[in-house]
N, C-alpha and C positions, 0 to 999 in steps of 0.2 A: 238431643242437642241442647246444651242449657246457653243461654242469655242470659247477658247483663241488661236487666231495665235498667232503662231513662227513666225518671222521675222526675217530676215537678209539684213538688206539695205534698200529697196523698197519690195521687195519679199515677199508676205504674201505666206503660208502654206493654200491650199484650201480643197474644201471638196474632190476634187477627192487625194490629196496626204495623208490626213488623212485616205481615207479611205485605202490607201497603208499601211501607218505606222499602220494601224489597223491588217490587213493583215499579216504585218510581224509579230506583237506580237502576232498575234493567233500563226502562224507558229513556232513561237521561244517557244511558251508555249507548245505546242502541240511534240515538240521536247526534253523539259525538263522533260517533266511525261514521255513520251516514256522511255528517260535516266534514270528515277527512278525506272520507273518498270523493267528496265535493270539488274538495278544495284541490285535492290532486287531479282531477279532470281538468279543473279549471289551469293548471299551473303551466301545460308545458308552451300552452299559448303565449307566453312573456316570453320565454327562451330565445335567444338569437334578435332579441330587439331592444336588448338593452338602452340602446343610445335614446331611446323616447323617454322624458318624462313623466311621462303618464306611468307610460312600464313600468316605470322605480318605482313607482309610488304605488301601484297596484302590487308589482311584489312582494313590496313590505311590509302593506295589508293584510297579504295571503300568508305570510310570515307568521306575523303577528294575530293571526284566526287561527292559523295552525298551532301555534305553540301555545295560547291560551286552551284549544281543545285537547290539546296531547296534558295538558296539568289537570283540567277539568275530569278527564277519561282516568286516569290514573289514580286520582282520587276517589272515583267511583269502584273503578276494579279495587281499589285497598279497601272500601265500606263494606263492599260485598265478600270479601277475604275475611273482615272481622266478624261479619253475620255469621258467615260459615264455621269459624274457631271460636263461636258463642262469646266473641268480645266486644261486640256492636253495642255502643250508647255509653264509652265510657269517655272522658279525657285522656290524651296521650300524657298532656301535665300533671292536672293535679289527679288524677283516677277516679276523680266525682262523677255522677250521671250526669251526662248532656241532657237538660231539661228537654223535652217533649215535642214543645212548640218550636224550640231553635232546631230539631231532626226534622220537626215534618217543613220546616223550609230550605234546611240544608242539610239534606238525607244522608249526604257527605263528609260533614263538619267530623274533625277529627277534637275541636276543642269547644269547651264550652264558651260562652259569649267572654267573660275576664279573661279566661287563658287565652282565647284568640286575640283581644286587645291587645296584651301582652306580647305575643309572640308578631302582633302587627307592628308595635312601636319599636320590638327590638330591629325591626326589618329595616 
């Protein structure tokens, strides 16, 4: 299976740190369906009570948890898709290595820190 390192300097990303950031995105995936199956226990309790305030406001809490963990989760399953087709640690932008230190905090990151600025401003 060949890899793309990340780099940052000299510093290459090896197979024992990949297999960390493997690690973590099971972890972090493993954490998001938990969270969803959570959140779907919790949801059918609102149903038929609309007319509460509370209720609104608690739905569109559980909403808005949900759809933050379904973009989270999905980002995770595509880091673990690039691990596996030995693409993991590049930019989607500019095709540079995602530095080291920005993977081991967001195992996820599909950009590097400028390209994410960028693609945050275009947003």
């Amino acid at each position: 299976m060949k890899y793309v390192f990340a780099a940052i300097g000299e510093v290459q990303i090896g197979p024992k740190a990949l297999a960390a950031l493997r690690a973590q995105l099971h972890d972090e995936q493993t954490f998001r369906l938990e969270q969803l199956e959570g959140i779907s226990e919790v949801w059918p309790l609102s149903v038929g009570r609309r007319d509460d305030q509370q209720t609104l406001a608690r739905e569109e809490v559980l909403n808005a948890l949900a759809a933050a963990a379904r973009v989270v989760l999905a980002d995770v399953e595509a880091a673990l898709s690039r691990m596996d087709a030995g693409r993991y640690g590049s930019c989607h932008l500019c095709d540079w290595p995602i530095p080291v230190q920005r993977l081991k905090i967001v195992p996820h990151a599909r950009y590097c820190e400028p390209c994410h600025q960028l693609t945050e401003a275009a947003a």
